[in-house]
C-alpha atoms as a printed R data frame, in Angstrom:
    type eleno elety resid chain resno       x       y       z
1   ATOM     1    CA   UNK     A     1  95.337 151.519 144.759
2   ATOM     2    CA   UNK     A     2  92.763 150.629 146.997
3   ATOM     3    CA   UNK     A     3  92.780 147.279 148.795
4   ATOM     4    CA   UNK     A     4  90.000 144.316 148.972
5   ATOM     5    CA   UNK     A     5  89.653 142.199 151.998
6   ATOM     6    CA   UNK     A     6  87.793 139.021 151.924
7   ATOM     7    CA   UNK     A     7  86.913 136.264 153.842
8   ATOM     8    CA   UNK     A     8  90.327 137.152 156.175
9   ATOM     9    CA   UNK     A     9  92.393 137.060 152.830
10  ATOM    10    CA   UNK     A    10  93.597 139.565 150.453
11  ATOM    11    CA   UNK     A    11  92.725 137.638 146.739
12  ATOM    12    CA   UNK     A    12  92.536 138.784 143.554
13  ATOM    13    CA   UNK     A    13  89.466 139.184 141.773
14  ATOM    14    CA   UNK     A    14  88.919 136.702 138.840
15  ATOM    15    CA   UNK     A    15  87.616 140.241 136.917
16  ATOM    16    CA   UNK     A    16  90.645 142.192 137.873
17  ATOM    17    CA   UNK     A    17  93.139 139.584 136.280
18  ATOM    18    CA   UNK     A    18  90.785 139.467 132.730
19  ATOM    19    CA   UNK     A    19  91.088 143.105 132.745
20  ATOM    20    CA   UNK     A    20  94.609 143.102 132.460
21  ATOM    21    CA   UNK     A    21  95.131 142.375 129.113
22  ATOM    22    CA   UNK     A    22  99.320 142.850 129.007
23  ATOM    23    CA   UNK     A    23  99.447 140.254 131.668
24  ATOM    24    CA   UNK     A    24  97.615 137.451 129.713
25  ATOM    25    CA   UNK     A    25  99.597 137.807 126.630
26  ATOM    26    CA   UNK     A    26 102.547 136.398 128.150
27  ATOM    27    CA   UNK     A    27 101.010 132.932 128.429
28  ATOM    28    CA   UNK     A    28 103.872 130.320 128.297
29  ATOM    29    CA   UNK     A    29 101.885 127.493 125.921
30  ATOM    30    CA   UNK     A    30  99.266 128.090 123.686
31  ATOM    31    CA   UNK     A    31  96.086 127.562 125.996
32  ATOM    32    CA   UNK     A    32  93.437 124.482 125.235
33  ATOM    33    CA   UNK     A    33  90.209 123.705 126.475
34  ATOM    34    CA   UNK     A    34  90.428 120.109 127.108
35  ATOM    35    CA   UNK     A    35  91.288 119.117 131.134
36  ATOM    36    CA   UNK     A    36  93.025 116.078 131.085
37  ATOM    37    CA   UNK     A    37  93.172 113.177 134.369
38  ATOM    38    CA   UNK     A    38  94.564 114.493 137.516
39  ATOM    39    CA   UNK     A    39  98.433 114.318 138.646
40  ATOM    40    CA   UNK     A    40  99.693 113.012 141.774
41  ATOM    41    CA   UNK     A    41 102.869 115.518 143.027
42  ATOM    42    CA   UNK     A    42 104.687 115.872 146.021
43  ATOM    43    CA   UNK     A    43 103.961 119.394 148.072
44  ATOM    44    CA   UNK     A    44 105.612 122.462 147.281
45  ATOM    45    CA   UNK     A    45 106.076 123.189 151.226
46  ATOM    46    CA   UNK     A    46 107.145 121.014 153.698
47  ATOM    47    CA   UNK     A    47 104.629 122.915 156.689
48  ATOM    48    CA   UNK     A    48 100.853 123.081 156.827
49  ATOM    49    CA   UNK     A    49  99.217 124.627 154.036
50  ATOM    50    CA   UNK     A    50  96.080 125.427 152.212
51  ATOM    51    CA   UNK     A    51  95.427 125.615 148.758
52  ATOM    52    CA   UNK     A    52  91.796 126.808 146.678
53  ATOM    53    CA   UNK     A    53  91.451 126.112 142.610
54  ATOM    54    CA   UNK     A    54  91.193 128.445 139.945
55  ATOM    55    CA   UNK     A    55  88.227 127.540 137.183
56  ATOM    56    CA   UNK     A    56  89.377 126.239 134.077
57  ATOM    57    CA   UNK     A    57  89.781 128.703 131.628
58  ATOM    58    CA   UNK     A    58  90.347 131.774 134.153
59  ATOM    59    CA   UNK     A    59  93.837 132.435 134.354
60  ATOM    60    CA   UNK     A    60  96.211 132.444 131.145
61  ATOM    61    CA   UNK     A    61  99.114 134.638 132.205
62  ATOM    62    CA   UNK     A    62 101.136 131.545 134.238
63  ATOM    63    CA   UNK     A    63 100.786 128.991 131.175
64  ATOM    64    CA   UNK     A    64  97.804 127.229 132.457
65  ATOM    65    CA   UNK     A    65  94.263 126.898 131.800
66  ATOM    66    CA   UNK     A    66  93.784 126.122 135.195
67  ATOM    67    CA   UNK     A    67  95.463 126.473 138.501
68  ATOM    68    CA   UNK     A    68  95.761 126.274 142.267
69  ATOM    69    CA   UNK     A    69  96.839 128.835 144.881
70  ATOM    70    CA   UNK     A    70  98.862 127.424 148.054
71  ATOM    71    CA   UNK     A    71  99.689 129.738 151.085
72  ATOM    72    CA   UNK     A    72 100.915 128.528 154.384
73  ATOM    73    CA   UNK     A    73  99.183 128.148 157.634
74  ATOM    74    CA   UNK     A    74  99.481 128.300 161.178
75  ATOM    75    CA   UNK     A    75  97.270 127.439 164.642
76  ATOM    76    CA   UNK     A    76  97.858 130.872 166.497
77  ATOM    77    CA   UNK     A    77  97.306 130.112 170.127
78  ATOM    78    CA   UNK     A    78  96.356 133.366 172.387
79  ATOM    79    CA   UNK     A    79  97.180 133.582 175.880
80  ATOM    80    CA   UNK     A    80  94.162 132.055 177.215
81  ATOM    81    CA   UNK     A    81  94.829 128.668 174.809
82  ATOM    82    CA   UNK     A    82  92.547 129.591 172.557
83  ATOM    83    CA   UNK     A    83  93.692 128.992 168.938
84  ATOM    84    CA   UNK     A    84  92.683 128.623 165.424
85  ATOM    85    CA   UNK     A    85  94.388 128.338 162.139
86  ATOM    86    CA   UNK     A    86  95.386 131.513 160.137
87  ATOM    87    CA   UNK     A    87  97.815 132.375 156.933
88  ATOM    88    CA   UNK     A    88  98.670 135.723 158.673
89  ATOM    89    CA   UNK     A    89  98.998 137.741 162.309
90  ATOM    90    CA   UNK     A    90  98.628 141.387 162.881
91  ATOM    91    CA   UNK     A    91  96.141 142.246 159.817
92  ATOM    92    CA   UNK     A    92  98.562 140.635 157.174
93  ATOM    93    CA   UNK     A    93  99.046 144.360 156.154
94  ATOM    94    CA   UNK     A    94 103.102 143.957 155.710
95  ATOM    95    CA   UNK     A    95 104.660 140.790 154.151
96  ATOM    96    CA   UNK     A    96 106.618 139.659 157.273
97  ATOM    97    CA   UNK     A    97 102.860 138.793 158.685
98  ATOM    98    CA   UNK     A    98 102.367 135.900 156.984
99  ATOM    99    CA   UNK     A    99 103.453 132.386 158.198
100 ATOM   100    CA   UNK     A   100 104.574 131.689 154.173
101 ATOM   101    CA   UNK     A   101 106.448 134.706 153.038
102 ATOM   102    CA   UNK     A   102 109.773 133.893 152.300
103 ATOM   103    CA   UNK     A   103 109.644 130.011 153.002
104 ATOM   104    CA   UNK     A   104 111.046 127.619 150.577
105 ATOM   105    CA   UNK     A   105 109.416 126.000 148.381
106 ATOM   106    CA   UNK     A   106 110.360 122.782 146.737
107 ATOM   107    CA   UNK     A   107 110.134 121.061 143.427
108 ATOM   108    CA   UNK     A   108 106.886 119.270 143.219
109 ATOM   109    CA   UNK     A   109 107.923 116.787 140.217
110 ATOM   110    CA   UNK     A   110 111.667 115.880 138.855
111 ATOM   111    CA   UNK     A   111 112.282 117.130 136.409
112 ATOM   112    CA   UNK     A   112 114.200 119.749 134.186
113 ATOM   113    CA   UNK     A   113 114.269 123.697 134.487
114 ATOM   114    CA   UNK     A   114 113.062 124.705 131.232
115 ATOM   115    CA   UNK     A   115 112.008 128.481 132.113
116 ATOM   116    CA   UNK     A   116 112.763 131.076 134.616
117 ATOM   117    CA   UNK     A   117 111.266 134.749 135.159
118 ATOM   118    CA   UNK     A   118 112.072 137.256 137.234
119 ATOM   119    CA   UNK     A   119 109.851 140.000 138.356
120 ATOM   120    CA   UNK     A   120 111.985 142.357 141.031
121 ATOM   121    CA   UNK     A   121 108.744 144.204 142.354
122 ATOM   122    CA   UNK     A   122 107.864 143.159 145.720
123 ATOM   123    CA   UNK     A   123 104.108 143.726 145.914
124 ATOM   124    CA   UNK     A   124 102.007 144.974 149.744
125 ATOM   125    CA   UNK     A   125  99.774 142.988 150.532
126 ATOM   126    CA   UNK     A   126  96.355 144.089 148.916
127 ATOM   127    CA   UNK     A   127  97.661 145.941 146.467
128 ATOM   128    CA   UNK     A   128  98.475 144.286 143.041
129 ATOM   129    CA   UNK     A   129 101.549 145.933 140.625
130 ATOM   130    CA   UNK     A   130 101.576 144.903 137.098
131 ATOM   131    CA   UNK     A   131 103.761 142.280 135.204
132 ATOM   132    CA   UNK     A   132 103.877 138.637 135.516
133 ATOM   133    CA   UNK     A   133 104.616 136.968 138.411
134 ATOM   134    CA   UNK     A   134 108.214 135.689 139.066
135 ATOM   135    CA   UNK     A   135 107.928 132.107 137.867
136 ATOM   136    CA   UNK     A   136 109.460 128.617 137.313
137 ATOM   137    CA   UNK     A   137 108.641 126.179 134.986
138 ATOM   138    CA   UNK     A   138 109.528 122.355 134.869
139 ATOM   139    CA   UNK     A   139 109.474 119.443 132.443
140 ATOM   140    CA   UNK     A   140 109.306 116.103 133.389
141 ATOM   141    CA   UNK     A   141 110.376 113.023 131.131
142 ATOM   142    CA   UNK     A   142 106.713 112.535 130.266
143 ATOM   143    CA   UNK     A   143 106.451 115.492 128.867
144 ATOM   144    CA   UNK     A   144 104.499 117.051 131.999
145 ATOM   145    CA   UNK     A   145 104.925 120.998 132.714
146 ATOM   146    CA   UNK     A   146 104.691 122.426 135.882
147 ATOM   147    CA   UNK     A   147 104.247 126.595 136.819
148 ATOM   148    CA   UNK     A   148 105.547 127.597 140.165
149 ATOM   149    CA   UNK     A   149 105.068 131.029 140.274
150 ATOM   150    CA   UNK     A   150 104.645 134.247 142.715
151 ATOM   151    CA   UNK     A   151 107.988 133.161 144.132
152 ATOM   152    CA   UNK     A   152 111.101 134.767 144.536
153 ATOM   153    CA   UNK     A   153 115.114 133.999 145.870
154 ATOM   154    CA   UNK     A   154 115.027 131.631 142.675
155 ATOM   155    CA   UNK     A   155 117.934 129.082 143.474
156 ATOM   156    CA   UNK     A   156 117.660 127.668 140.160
157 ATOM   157    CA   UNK     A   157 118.248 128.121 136.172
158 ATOM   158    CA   UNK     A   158 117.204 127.238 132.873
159 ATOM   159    CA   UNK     A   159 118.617 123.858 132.010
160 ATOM   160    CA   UNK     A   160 119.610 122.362 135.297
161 ATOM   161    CA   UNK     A   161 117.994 119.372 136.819
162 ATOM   162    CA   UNK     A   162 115.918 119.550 139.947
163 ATOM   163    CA   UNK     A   163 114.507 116.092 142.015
164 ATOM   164    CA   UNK     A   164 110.884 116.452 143.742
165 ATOM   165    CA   UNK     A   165 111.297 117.786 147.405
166 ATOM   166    CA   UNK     A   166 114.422 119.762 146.383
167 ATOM   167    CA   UNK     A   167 114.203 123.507 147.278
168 ATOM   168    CA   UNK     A   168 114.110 125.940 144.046
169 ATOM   169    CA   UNK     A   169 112.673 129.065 145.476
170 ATOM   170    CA   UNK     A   170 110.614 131.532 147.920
171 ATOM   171    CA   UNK     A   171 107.696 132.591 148.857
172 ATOM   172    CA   UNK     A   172 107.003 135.692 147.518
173 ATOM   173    CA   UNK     A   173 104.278 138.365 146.738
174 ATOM   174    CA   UNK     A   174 104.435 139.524 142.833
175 ATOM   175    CA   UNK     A   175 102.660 139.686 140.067
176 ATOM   176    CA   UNK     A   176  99.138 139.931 139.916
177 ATOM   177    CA   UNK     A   177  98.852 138.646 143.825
178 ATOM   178    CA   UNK     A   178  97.723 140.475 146.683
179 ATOM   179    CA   UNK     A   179  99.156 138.529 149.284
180 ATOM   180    CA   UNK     A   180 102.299 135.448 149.979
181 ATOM   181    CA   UNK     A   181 101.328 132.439 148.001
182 ATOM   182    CA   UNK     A   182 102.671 130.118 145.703
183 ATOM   183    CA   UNK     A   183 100.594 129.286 142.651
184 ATOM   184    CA   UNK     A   184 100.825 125.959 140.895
185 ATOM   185    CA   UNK     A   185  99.564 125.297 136.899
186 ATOM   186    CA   UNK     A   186 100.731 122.267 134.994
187 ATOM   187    CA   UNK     A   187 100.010 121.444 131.236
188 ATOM   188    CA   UNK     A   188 101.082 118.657 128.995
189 ATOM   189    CA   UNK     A   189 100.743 119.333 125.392
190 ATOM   190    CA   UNK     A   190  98.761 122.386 125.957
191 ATOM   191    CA   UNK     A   191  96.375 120.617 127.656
192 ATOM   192    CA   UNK     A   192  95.390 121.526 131.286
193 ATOM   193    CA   UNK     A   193  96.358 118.972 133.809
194 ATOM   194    CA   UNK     A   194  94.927 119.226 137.586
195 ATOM   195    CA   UNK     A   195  97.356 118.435 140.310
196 ATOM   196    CA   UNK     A   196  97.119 116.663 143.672
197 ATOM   197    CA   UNK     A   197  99.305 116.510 146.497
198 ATOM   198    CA   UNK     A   198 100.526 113.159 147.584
199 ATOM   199    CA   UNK     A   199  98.971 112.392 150.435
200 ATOM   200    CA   UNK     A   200 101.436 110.324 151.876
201 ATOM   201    CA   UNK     A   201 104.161 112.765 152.606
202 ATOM   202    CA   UNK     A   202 103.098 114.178 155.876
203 ATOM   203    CA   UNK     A   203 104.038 118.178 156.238
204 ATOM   204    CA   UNK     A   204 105.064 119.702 159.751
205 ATOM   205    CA   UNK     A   205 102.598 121.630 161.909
206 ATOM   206    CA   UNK     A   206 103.219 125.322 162.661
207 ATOM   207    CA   UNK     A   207 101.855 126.788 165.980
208 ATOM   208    CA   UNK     A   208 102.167 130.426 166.104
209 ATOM   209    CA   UNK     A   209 104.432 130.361 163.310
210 ATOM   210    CA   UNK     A   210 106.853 127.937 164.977
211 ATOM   211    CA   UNK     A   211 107.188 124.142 164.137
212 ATOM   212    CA   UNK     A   212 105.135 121.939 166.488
213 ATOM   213    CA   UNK     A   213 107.158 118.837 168.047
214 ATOM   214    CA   UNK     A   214 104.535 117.690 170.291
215 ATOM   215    CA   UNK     A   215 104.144 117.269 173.593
């Protein structure tokens, strides 16, 4: 399969995904076109991060009309000083290169475990493999569904009980992904909900892939 390199990360094309039409009819809910008001959750990692949005409407196969992808960063400092920040180092062509793969990732609401898949293929990066991504979904009281999916070590199971911060998985690359990221959909009575990350839980800083303590 040939690989597609943009922008300094491997992503997959909004027309690629559409075409795939054995991947999108495994959406969780039904899908609905209203978006309702934004949700306030605490971050999936606990180091720097990025994240970019999906349009509404464009992916189906993770149980959301809508969606955001979140891969970790890191300032990579040369041996003159020079630095700047980067989800990857030599190329990102194997897994291991990027700062994110295999990091935990924690619970971004409390909440129960109401759905767990498991997708064993471990993807290279650029190059997609069918079947939906490894995924875990969770309920809050208020009826609020989250998707965490593209993720893999899952440490937990349908039914049990998970508290926002808690670890529940890894980073992984599956799915229809062409690189380490975690992405995040949330519904609530199949409508589309947009999330936000509380901006008062401060995350770690990663310098060449190490956390920074200052100084």
């Amino acid at each position: 399969m040939a690989r597609y390199l943009f922008g300094g990360l491997f992503l997959a094309a909004a027309s690629t995904l559409a075409a795939n039409p054995a991947e999108t009819a495994e959406s969780l809910p039904p899908i609905a076109s209203p978006v309702a008001s934004p949700v306030m959750v605490r971050p999936v990692f606990d180091v720097s991060f990025v994240c970019s949005y999906h349009p509404a409407g464009q992916l189906t196969a993770l149980g959301d009309a809508l969606g955001t992808d979140c891969l970790v960063t890191s300032v990579k400092v040369d041996d003159q000083g020079v630095g700047w920040s980067t989800p990857y180092i030599n190329g990102g062509t194997a897994n291991e290169d990027w700062f994110g793969w295999n990091r935990p990732v924690l619970a971004p609401i409390d909440g129960t475990i109401v759905a767990v898949h498991i997708n064993e293929n471990v993807n290279q990066p650029g190059v997609m493999q069918p079947g939906r991504a490894s995924s875990v979904v969770i309920a809050r009281a208020d009826g609020l569904h989250v998707v965490i999916a593209h993720v893999q070590a899952i440490r937990v199971q349908a039914g049990e009980t998970v508290s926002a911060g808690q670890e529940i998985a890894r980073v992984g690359n599956n799915g229809f992904s062409r690189n380490p990221h975690i992405h995040l959909g949330a519904y609530r009575d199949g409508v589309a909900v947009p999330l936000f990350f509380d901006p008062a839980l401060p995350v770690k800083f990663l310098v060449n892939g190490m956390v920074y303590e200052g100084g």
